[in-house]
C-alpha positions in Angstrom: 9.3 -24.4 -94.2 10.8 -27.6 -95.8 8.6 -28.8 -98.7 8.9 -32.8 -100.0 10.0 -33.5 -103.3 9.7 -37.0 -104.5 11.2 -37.9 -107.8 11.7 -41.3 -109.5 13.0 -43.7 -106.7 14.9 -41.3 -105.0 13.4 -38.6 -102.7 14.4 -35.0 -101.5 13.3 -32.1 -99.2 13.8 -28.3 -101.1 14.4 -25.8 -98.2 12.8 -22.7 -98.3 13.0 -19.5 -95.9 9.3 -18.4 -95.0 10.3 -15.3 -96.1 10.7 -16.5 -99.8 7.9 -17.5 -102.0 7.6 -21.2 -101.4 7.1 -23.8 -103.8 3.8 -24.7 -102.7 2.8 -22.0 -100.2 1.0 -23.4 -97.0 -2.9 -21.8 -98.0 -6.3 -22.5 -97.2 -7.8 -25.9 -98.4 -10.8 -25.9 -101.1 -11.9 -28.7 -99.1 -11.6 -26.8 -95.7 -13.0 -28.0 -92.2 -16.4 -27.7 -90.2 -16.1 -23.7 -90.5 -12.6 -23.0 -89.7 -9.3 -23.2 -92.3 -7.7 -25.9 -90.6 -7.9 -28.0 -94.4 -4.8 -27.0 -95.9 -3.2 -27.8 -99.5 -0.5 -26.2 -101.0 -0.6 -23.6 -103.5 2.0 -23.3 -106.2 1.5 -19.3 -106.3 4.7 -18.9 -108.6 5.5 -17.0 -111.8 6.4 -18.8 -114.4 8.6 -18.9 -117.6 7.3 -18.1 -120.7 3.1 -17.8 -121.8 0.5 -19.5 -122.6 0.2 -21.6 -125.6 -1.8 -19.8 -127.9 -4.9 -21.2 -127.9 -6.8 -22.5 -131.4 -10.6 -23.6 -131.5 -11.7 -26.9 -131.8 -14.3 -28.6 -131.3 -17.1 -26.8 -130.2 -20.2 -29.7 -130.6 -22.6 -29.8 -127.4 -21.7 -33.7 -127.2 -22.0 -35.4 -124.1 -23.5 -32.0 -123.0 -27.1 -31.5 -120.9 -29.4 -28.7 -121.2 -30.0 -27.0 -117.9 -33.1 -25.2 -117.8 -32.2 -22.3 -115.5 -34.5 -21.2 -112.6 -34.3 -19.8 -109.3 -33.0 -21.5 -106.2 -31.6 -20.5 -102.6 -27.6 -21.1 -103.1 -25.2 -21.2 -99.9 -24.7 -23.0 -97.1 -25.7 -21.7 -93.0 -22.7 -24.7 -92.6 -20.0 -22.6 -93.5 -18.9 -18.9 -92.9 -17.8 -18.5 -96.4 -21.2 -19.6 -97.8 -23.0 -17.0 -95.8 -26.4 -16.1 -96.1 -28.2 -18.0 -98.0 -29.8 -16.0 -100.7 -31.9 -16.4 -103.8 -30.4 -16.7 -107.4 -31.1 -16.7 -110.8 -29.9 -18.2 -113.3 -30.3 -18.5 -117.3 -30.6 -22.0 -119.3 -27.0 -23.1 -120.3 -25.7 -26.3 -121.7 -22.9 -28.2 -119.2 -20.7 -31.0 -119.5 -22.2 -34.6 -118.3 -19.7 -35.2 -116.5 -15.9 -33.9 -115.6 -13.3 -33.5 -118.3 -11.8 -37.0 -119.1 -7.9 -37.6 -119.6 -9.2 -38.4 -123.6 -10.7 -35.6 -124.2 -8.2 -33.6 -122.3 -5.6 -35.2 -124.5 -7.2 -34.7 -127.5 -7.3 -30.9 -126.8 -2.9 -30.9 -125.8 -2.6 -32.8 -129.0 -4.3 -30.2 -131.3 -2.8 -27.6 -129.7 0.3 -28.8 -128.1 -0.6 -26.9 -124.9 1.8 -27.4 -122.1 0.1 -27.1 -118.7 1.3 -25.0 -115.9 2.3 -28.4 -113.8 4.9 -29.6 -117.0 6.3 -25.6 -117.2 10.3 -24.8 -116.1 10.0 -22.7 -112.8 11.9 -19.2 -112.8 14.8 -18.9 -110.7 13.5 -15.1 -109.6 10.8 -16.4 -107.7 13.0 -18.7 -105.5 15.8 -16.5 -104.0 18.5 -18.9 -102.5 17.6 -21.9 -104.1 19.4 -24.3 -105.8 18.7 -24.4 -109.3 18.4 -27.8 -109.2 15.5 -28.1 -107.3 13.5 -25.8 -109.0 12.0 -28.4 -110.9 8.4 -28.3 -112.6 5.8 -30.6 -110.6 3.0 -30.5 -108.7 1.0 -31.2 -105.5 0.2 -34.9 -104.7 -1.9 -36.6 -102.1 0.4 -38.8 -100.4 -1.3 -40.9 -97.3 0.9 -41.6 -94.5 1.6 -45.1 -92.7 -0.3 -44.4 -90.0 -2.6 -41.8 -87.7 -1.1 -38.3 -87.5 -2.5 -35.4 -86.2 -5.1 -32.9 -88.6 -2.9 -29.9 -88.0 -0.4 -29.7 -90.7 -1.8 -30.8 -94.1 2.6 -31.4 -95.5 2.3 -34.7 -93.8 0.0 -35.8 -96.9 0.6 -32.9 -99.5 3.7 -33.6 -101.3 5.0 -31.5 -104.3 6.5 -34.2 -106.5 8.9 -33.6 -109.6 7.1 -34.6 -112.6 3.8 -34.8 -111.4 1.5 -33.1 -114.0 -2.1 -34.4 -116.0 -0.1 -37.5 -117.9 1.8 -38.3 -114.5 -0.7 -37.7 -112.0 1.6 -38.7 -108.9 4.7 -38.4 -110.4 7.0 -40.1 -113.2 6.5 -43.5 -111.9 2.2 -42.7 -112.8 0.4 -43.2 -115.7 -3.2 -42.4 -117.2 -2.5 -45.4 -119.7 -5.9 -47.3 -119.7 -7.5 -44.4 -117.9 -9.2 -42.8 -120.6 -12.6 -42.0 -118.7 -11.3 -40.9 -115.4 -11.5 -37.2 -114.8 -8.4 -35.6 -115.6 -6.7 -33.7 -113.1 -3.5 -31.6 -112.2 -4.9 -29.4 -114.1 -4.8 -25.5 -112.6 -7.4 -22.6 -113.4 -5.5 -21.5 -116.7 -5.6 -25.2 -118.2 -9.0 -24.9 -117.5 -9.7 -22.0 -119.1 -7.7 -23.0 -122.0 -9.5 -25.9 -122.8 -12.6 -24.7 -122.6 -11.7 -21.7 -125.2 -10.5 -24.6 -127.6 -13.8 -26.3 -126.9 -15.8 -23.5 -127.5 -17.2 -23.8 -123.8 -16.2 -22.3 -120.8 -16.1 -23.0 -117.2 -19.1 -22.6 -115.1 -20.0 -19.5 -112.7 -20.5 -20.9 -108.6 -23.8 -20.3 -109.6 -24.5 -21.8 -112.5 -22.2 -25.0 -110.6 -24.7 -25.3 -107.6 -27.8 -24.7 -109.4 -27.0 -27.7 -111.5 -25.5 -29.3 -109.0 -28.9 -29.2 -106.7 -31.2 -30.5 -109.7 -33.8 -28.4 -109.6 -34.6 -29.9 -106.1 -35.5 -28.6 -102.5 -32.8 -28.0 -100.0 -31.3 -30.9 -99.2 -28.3 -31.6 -96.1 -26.2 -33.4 -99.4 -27.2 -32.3 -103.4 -28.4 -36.1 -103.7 -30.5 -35.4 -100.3 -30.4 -35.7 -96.6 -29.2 -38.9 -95.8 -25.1 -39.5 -96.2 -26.0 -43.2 -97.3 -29.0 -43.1 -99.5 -30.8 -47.1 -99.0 -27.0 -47.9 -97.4 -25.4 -47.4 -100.7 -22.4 -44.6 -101.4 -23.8 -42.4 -103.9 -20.2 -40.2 -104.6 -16.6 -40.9 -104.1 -15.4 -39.6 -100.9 -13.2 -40.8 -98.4 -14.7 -43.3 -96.2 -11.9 -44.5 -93.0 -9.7 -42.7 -90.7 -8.5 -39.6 -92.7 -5.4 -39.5 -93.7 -3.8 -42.6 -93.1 -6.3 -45.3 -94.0 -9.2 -45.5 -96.5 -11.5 -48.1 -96.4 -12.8 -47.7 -99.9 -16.0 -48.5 -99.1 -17.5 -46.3 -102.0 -15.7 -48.9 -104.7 -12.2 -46.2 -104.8 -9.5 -45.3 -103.2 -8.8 -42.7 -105.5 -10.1 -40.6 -108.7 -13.0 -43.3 -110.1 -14.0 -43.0 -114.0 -16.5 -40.7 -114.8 -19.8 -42.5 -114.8 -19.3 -44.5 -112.0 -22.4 -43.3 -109.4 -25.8 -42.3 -110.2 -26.5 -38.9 -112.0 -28.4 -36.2 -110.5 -32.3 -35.1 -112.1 -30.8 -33.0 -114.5 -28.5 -36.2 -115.9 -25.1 -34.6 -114.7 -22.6 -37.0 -113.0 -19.9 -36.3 -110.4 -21.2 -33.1 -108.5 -20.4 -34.5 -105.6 -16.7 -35.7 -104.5 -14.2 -37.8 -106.9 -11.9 -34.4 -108.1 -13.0 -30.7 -107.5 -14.3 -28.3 -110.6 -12.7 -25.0 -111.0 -15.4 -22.1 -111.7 -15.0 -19.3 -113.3 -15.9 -16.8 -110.3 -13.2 -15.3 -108.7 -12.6 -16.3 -104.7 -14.2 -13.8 -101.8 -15.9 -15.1 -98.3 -18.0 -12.1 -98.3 -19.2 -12.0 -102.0 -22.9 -13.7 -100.5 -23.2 -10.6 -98.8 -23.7 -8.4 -102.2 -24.2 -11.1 -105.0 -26.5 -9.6 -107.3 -29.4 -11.9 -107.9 -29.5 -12.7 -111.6 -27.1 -14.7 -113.0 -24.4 -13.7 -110.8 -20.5 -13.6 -112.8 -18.6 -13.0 -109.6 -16.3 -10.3 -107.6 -14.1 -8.3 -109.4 -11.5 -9.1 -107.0 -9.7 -11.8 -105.3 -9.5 -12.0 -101.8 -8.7 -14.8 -98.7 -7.6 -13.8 -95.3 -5.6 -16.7 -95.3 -3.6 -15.6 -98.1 -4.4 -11.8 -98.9 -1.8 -12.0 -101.7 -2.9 -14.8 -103.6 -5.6 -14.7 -106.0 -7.8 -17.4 -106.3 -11.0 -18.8 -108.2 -14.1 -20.8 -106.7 -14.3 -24.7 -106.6 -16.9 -26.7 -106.2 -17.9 -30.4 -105.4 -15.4 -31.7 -103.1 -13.0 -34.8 -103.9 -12.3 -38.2 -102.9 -10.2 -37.2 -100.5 -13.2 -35.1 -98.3 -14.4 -36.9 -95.2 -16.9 -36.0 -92.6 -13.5 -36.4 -90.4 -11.8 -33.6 -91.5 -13.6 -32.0 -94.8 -16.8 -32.0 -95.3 -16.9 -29.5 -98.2 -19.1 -32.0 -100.5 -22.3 -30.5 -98.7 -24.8 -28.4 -100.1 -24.3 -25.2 -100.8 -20.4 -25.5 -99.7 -17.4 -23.9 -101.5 -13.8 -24.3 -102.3 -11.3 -22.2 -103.3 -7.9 -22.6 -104.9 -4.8 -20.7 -105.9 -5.2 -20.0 -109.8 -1.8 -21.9 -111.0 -2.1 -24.4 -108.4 -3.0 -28.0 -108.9 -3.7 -31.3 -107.5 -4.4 -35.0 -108.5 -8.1 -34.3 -107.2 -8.4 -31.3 -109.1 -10.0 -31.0 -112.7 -12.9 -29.6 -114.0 -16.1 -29.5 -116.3 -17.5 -27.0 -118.9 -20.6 -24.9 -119.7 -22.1 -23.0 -123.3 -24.3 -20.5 -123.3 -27.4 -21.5 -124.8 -28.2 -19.7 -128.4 -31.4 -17.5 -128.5 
């Protein structure tokens, strides 16, 4: 399998045998297709040098936070094998973020803590038998549209893994997030998550709790802001509008991540649930977990497990990105999920947290 590298002005291709752990292993999607995993993204399924930053609360104020009231609702989708059957939930009142995690406040956290995130850490020559130590190099996985129309079958014609892409440098070295304080941030993997959310004195959100906010207390709708794609002919979310990869119309006002903010908010006030950058959750990844969720205020498997990768462990996504399109992905429906690889990342990948509310 040969795996694109870009760095700087210069680009190269790393070689790896598919018998060796690749650098960004060919997995399933968390956007996906219409019910099969043909939506592909890589995963960067690697062990890597040293641990975690230890990890010192902060700030732990419900600011820019929106009490959800808890209830019961039907979650899942009939759309999608994974989201299988539809079934009734409960869930408890919780606080939850307004909107995703911004590259301020993201910031703020790395410079109280001095957390490095996965993306920014050395990769260990173990994992990579064969290759040159000079192309072990840390990075991460960037959307990169082609020139022109190319067939749906092999997502490495837009999924690059480019040296020195990471949360300040969201498509490489050449990026920046200067004068991008309230967009979401992203390359950010499960762990980063995790660890922000521990300095915040949050956490991330169970698939539950996700799609219960996410529907607003409303009945089943085809989309969570209702049935029709273009509500009075107006976008409503940032998704990909055009002919998917290669061109994007940006009719929606975006071509890429937009600032938080920047469409309507659901009933409960909560912004971004649909599209712009996925939102890791705390649940662990299984396609048959619907099958035995238990109905109140469901935590998740105890296990990982995708067919696609049976190795891999993985956590839930939710909310689709600007990249989905009823062309290819169409994972920004109701009641639709995502997966992802638990170190891997993305530039439409970030997250938002939840607090438990105090009796």
């Amino acid at each position: 399998m040969l795996l694109n590298a870009a760095c700087n002005q210069q680009h190269s291709t790393i070689s790896v045998s598919t018998t060796d752990t690749a650098i960004a292993k060919k997995a399933s999607c968390p956007a996906c297709s219409k019910s099969q995993s043909v939506c592909r993204m890589p995963s960067r399924s690697v062990a890597l040098l040293g641990t975690s930053s230890s990890i010192i609360t902060g700030d732990s104020s419900s600011a820019e936070m929106v009490a959800i009231p808890g209830g019961t609702f039907e979650m899942g989708s009939n759309d999608f094998d994974d989201s299988k059957p539809i079934h009734r939930i409960t869930v408890k009142p919780f606080l939850m973020d307004e909107h995703e995690v911004t590259n301020a406040q993201f910031e703020k956290f790395v410079n109280a803590t001095h957390y490095i995130t996965v993306a920014e850490r050395p990769l260990n020559p173990v994992d990579y038998p064969g290759v040159a130590a000079d192309k072990l190099v840390a990075g991460s996985a960037v959307f990169t549209p082609p020139a022109h129309a190319v067939s749906l079958d092999d997502p490495f014609v837009w999924w690059i893994y480019v040296k020195g892409a990471n949360w300040k440098h969201p498509k490489g070295p050449t990026s920046s997030i200067k004068g991008k304080d309230n967009e979401p941030v992203v390359q950010v993997c499960y762990e980063d998550a995790v660890a922000y959310a521990t300095w915040a004195g949050k956490r991330l959100p169970t698939e539950a709790e996700w799609e219960f906010a996410a529907r607003g207390n409303r009945q089943p709708t085809k989309y969570y802001w209702g049935n029709e794609l273009k509500p009075n002919g107006k976008w409503v979310a940032n998704i990909y509008q055009g002919n998917f990869p290669d061109h994007n119309t940006a009719e929606d006002g975006y071509d890429g991540v937009a600032p938080v903010k920047s469409f309507p908010p659901n009933p409960f006030g909560l912004y971004d649930m649909d599209g712009n950058v996925w939102e890791w959750c705390n649940d662990l990844y299984r396609p048959d977990y619907y099958q035995h969720s238990p109905e109140y205020n469901p935590q998740g498997p105890t296990d990982s497990y995708d067919p696609d990768e049976p190795n891999t462990v993985k956590h839930v996504q939710r909310g689709g990105s600007f990249i989905c399109s009823d062309q290819y992905c169409i994972r920004y429906k109701a009641g639709s999920r995502g997966k992802g690889e638990t170190n891997s990342a993305g530039n439409n990948l970030g997250f938002r947290c939840v607090k438990d509310i105090k009796n």
